[in-house]
C-alpha positions in Angstrom: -9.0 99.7 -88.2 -11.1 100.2 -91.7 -14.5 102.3 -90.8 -17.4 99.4 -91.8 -19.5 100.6 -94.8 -22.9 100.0 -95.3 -24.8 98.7 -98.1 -26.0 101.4 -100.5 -29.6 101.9 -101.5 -29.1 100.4 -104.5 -27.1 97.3 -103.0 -30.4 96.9 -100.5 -32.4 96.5 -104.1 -30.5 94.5 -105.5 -31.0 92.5 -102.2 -34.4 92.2 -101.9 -34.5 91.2 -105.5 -32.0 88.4 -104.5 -34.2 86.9 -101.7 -35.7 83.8 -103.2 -39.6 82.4 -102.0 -38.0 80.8 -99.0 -35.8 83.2 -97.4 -38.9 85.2 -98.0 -40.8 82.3 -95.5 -38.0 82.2 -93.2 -38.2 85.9 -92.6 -42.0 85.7 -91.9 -41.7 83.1 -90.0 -38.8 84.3 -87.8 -40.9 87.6 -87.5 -44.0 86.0 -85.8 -42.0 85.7 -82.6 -41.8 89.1 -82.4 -44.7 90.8 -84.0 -47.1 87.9 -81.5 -47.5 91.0 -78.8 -47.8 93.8 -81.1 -51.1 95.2 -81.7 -52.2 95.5 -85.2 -48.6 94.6 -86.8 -47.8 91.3 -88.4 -44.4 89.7 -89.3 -45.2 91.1 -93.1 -45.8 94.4 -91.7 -42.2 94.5 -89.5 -40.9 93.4 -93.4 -42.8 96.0 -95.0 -41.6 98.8 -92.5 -38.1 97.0 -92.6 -37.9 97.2 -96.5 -39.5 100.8 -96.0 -36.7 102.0 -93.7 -33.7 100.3 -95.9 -35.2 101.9 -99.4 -35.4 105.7 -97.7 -32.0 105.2 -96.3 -33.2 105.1 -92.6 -32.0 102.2 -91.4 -28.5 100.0 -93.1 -27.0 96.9 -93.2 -23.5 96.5 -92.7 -21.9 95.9 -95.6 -20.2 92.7 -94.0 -22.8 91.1 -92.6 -25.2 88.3 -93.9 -28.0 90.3 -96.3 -31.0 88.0 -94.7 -29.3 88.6 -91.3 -29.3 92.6 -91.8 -33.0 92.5 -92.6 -34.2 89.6 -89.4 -32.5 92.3 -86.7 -33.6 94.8 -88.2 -37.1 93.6 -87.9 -36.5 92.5 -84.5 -34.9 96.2 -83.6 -38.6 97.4 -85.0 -40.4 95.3 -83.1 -38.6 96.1 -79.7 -39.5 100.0 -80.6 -43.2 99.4 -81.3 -43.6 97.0 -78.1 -41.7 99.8 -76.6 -44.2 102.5 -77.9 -47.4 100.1 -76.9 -45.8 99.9 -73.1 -44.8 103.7 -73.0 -48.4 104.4 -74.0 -50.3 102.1 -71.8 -48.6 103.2 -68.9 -48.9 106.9 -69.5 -52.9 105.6 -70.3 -53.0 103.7 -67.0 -55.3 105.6 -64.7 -54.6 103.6 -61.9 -51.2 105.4 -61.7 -51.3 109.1 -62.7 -48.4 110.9 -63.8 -45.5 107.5 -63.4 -42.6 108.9 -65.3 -41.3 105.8 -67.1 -37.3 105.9 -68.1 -36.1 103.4 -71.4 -34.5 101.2 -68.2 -38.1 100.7 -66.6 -39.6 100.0 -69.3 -37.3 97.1 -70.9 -37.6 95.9 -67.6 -41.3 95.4 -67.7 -41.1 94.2 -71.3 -38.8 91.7 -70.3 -41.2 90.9 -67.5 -44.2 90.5 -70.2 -42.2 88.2 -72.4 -40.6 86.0 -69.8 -44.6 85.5 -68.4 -45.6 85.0 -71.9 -42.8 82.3 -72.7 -44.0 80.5 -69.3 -47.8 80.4 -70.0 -46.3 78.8 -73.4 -44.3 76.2 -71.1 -47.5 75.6 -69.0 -47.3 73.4 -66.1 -43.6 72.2 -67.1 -42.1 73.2 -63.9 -38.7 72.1 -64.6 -39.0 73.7 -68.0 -40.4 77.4 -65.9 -37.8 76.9 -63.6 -34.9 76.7 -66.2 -36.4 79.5 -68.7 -36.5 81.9 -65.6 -32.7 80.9 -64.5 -32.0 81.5 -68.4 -34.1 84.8 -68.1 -31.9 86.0 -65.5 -29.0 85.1 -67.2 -27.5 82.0 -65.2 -25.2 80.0 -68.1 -26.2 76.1 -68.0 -23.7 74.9 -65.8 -25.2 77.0 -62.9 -28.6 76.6 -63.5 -28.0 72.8 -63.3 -26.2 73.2 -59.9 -28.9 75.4 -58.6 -32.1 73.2 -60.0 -30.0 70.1 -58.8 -30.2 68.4 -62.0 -28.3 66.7 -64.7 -27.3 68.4 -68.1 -29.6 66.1 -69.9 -32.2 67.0 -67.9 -31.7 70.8 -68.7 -31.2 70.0 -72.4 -34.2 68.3 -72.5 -36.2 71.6 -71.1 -34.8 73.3 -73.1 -36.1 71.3 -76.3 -39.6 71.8 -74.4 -39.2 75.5 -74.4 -38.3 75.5 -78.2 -40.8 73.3 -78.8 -43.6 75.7 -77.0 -42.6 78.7 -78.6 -42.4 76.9 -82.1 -45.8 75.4 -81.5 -47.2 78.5 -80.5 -45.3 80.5 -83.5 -47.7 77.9 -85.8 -51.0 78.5 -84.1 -52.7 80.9 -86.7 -53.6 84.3 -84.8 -56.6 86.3 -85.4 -55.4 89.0 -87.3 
């Protein structure tokens, strides 16, 4: 099997220089979801630290792989290490329990834990909606999360649209950065 290259510098460049005004908007935009939790970073700055990364050769796209799809995981990658650094630290801060040693399984777990909570306060009282995200969250495909809630595919297609609809609204709102 051929070894996968990755785009050169110069190739990431040429890349940037490629993205027009929209894909430029649709990388923002898809970057709020995961820069809402992160203290003190934006969706820019996860593109500016993304761009950053590519141009010093610290981080690569696959050279078969979508450009615009390269740089969205990549962002989403950095986001995932900086919520991991903001856990890490507030735990090893929290005075309530000295000396917890925290391993990279624990703490996924509790960052999984913070977004799932997040996602539901976005659902609100939508307790079909709650009920199929945390099914979903535990990884239940939609055939089985039907059986278990007792309802019809429709019905779990149409929480679902509510749960897009949530996290879309709430992707809108204008923080207070």
């Amino acid at each position: 099997m051929a070894k996968t290259r990755n785009l050169t510098v110069e190739e990431v460049i040429d890349g940037i220089a490629a993205l027009t005004n929209l894909d430029l908007l649709k990388i923002v935009s898809a970057g709020r979801a995961w820069a809402a939790d992160l203290r003190s970073w934006s969706s820019e700055d996860l593109y500016q630290e993304t761009v950053t990364r590519l141009i010093a050769d610290q981080r690569h796209i696959p050279s078969h792989i979508s450009f615009f799809y390269g740089i969205i995981t990549i962002m989403q990658s950095l986001a995932n290490e900086r919520r991991k650094q903001q856990t890490k630290y507030w735990v090893d801060n929290d005075d309530e329990q000295p000396d917890l040693r925290v391993d990279d399984e624990s703490l996924d777990d509790l960052l999984q834990e913070e977004a799932l909570v997040a996602l539901q306060e976005r659902v609100g009282n939508d307790n079909t909606a709650t009920d199929v995200l945390k099914l979903c969250a535990q990884g239940y495909e939609p055939e089985e999360i039907c059986k278990s809630l007792s309802i019809k595919r429709t019905t779990y297609d149409s929480a679902r649209k509510r749960i897009r609809r949530a996290v879309l609204k709430n992707m809108e709102e204008p923080t207070d950065d």
